[in-house]
ChimeraX commands (.cxc) that place a marker at each C-alpha (Angstrom):
marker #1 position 29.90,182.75,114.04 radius 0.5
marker #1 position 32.55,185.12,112.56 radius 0.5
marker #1 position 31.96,187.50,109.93 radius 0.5
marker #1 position 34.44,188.30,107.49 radius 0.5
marker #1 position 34.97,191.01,104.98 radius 0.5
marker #1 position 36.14,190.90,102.28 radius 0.5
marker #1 position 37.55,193.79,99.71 radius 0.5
marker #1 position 34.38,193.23,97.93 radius 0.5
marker #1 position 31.27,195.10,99.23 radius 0.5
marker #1 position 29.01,192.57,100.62 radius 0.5
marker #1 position 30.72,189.41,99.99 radius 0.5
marker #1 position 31.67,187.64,103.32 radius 0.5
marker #1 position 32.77,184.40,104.67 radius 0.5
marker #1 position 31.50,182.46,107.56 radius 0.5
marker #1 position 33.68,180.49,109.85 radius 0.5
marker #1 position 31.00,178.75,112.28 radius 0.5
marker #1 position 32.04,178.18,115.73 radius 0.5
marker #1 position 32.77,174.35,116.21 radius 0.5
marker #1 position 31.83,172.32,118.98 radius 0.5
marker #1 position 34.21,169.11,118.83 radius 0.5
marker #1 position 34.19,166.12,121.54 radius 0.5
marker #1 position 34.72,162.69,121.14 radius 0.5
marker #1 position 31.21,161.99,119.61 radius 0.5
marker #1 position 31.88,164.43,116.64 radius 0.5
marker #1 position 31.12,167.60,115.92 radius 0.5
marker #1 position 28.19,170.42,115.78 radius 0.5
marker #1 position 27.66,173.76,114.55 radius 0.5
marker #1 position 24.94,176.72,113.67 radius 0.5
marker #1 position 25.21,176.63,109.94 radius 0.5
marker #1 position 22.62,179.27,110.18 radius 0.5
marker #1 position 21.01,181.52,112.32 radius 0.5
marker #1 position 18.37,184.22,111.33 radius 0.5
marker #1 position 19.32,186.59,114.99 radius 0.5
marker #1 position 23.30,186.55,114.07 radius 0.5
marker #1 position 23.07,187.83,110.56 radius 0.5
marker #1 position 20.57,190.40,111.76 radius 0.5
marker #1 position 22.37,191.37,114.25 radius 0.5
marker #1 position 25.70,191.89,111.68 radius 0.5
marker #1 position 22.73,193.86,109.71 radius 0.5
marker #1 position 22.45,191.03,107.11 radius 0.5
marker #1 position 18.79,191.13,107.63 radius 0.5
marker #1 position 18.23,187.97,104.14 radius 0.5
marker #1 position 14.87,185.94,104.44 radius 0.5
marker #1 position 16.31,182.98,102.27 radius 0.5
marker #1 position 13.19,181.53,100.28 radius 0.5
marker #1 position 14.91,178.60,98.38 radius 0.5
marker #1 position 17.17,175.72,99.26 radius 0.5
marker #1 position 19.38,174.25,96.58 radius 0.5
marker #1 position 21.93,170.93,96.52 radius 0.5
marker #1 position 24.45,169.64,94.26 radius 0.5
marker #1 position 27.12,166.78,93.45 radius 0.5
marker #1 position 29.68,166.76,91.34 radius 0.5
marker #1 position 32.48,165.06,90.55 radius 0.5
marker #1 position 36.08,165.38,90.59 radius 0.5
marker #1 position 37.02,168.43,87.80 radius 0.5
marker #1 position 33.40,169.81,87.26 radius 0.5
marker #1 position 32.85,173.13,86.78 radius 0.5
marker #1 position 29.11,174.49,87.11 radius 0.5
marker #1 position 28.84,178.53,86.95 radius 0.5
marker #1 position 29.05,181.10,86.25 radius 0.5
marker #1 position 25.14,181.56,87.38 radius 0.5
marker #1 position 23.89,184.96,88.24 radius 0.5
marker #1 position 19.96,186.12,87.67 radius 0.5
marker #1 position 19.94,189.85,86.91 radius 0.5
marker #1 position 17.20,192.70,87.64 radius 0.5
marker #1 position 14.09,192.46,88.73 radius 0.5
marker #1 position 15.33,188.65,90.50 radius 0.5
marker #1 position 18.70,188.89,91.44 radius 0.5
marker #1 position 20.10,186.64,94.03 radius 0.5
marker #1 position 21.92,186.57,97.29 radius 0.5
marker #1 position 23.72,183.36,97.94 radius 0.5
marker #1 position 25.06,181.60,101.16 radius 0.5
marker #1 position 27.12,178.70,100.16 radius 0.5
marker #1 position 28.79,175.65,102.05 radius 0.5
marker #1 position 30.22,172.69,100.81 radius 0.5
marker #1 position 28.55,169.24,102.77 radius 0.5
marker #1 position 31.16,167.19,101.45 radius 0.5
marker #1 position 34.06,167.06,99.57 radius 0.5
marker #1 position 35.90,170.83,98.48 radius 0.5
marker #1 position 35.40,172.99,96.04 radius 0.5
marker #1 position 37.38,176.34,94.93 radius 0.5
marker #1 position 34.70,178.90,94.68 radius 0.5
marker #1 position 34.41,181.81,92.87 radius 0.5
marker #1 position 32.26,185.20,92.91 radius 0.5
marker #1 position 32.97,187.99,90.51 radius 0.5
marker #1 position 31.35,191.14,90.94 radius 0.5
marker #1 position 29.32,192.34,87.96 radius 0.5
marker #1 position 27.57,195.43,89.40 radius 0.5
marker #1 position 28.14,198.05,86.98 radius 0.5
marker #1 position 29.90,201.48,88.60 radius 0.5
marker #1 position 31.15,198.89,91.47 radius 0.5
marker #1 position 34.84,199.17,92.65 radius 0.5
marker #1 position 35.61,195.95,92.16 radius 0.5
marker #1 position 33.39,195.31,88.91 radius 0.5
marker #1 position 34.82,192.57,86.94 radius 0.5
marker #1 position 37.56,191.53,89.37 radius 0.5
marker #1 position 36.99,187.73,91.35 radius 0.5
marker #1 position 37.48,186.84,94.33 radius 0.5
marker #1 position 38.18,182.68,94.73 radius 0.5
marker #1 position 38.41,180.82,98.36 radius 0.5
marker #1 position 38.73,177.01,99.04 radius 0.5
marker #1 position 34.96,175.86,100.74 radius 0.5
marker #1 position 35.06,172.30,102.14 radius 0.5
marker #1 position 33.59,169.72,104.90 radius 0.5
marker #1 position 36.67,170.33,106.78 radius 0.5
marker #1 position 37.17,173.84,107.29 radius 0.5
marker #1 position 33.01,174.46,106.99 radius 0.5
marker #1 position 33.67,178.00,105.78 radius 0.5
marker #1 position 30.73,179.45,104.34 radius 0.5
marker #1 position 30.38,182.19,101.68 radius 0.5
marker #1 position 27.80,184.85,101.34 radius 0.5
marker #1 position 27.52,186.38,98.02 radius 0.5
marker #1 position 25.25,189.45,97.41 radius 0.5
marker #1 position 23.21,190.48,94.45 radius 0.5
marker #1 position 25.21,191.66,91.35 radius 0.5
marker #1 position 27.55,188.74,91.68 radius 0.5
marker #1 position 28.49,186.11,88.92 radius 0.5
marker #1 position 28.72,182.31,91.12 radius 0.5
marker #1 position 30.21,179.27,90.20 radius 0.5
marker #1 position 33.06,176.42,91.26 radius 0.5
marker #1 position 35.54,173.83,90.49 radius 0.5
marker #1 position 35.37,170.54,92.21 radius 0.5
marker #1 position 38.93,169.82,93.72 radius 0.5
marker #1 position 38.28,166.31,95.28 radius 0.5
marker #1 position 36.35,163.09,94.12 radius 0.5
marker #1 position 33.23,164.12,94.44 radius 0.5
marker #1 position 31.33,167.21,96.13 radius 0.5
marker #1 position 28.19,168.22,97.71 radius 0.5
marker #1 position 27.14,171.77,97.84 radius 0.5
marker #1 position 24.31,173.12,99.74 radius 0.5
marker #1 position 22.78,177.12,98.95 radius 0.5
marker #1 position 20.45,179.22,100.33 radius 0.5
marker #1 position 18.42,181.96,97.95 radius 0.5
marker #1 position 16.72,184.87,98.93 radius 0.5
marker #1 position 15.24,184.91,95.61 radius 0.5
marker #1 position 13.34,182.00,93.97 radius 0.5
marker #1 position 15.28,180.34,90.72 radius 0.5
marker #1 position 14.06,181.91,87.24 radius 0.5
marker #1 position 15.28,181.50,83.60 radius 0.5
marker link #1:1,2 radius 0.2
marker link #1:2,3 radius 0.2
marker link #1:3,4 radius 0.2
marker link #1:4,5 radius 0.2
marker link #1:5,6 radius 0.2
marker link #1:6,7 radius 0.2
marker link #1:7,8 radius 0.2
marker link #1:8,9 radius 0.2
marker link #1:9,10 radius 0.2
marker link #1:10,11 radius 0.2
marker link #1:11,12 radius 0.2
marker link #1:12,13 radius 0.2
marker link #1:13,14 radius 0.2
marker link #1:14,15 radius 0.2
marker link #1:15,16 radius 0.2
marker link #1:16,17 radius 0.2
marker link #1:17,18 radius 0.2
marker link #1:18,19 radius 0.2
marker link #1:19,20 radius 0.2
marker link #1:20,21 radius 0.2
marker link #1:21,22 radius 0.2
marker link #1:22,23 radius 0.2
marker link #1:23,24 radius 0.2
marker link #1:24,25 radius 0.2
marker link #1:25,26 radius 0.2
marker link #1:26,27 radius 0.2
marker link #1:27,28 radius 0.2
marker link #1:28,29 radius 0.2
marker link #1:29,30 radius 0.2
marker link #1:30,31 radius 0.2
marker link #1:31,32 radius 0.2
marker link #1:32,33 radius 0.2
marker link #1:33,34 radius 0.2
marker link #1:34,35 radius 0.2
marker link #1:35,36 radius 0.2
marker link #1:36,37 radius 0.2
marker link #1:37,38 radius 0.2
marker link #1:38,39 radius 0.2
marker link #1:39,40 radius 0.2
marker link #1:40,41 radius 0.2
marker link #1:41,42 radius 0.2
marker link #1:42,43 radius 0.2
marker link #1:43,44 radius 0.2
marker link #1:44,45 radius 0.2
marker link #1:45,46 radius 0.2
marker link #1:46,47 radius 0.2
marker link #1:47,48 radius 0.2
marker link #1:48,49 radius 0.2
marker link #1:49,50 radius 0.2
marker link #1:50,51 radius 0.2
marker link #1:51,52 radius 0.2
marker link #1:52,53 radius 0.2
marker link #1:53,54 radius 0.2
marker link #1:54,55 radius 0.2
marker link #1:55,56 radius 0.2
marker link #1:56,57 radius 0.2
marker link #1:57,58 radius 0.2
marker link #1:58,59 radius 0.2
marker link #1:59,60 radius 0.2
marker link #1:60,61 radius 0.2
marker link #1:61,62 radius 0.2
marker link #1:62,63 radius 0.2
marker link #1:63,64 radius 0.2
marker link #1:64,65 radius 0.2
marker link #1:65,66 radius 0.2
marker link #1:66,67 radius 0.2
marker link #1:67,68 radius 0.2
marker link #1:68,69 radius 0.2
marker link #1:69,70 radius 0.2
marker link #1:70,71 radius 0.2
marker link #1:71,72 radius 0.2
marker link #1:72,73 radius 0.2
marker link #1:73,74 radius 0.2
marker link #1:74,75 radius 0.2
marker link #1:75,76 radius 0.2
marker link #1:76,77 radius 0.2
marker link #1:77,78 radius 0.2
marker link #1:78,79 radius 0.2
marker link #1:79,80 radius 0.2
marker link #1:80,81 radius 0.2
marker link #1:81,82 radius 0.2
marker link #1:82,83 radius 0.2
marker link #1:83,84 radius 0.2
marker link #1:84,85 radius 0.2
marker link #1:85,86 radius 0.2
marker link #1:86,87 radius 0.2
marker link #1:87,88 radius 0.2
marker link #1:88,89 radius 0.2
marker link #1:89,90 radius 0.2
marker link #1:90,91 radius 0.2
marker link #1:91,92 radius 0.2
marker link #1:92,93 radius 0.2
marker link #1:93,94 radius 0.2
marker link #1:94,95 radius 0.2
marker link #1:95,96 radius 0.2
marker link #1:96,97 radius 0.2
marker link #1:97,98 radius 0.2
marker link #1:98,99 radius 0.2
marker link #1:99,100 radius 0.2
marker link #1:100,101 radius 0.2
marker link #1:101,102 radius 0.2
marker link #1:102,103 radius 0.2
marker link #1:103,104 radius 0.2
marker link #1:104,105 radius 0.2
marker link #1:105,106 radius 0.2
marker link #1:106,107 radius 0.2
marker link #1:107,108 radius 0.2
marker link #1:108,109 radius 0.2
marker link #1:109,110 radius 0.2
marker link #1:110,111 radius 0.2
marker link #1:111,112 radius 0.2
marker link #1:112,113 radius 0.2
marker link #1:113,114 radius 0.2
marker link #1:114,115 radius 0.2
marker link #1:115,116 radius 0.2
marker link #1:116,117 radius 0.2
marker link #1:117,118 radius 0.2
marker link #1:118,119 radius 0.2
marker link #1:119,120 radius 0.2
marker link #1:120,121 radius 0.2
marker link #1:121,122 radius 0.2
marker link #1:122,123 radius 0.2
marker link #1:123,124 radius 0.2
marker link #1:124,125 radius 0.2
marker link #1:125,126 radius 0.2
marker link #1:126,127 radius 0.2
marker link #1:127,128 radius 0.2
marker link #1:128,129 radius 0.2
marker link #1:129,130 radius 0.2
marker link #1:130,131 radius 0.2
marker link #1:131,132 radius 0.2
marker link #1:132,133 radius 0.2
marker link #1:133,134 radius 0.2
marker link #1:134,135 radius 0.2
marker link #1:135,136 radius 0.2
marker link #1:136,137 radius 0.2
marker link #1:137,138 radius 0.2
marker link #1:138,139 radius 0.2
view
């Protein structure tokens, strides 16, 4: 599974290897020994799943001190643009975004550290999004 930076510290996108033949596809969409081994040591704690249609926007989410979140995000079905924007105070990048296309068919993945502002835009009929937390949800 690739790693790859990005300008932003932290932030990183996935492209899984993919195993095609002529019975489909398959693919780790996560494994604890890879990330460690990168020295993305995250014990994710909660699971979260969305759908939305065609034109919805849901963010910008971010949970500040002391439950901030990191966020590994695919898209099950459908495509989505997604965006991160870095709102760690003293950062380089503080207040800039950074935007990629997530979607069934390319699989990318996007990790987003702590200090990040998250949302999307759904770009096809509907989508499904599926997120891991290292940090439980809290208002």
């Amino acid at each position: 599974m690739p790693f790859i930076k990005t300008i932003f510290s932290g932030l990183i996108i996935f492209e899984p290897l993919i195993l095609e033949d002529n019975r489909g596809y398959f693919y780790e969409s996560y494994n604890k020994k890879l990330f460690v081994a990168e020295g993305l040591d995250i014990t994710f704690v909660q699971d979260n799943q969305s759908s939305s249609s065609f034109g919805v926007i849901r963010g910008l989410h971010y949970q500040l001190n002391p439950y901030p979140q990191t966020k590994l995000i695919r898209t099950l079905s459908g495509s989505i643009v997604d965006v991160a924007v870095d709102i760690r105070q003293g950062s380089p990048t503080y207040g800039k975004a950074f935007t990629i296309e997530l979607s069934a068919e390319n699989k990318k993945q996007l990790l987003i550290p702590k200090g990040f502002a998250h949302g999307y835009s759904v770009i096809s009929k509907t989508a499904e999004v599926f997120y891991k937390c290292d940090e439980f949800y809290n208002k």
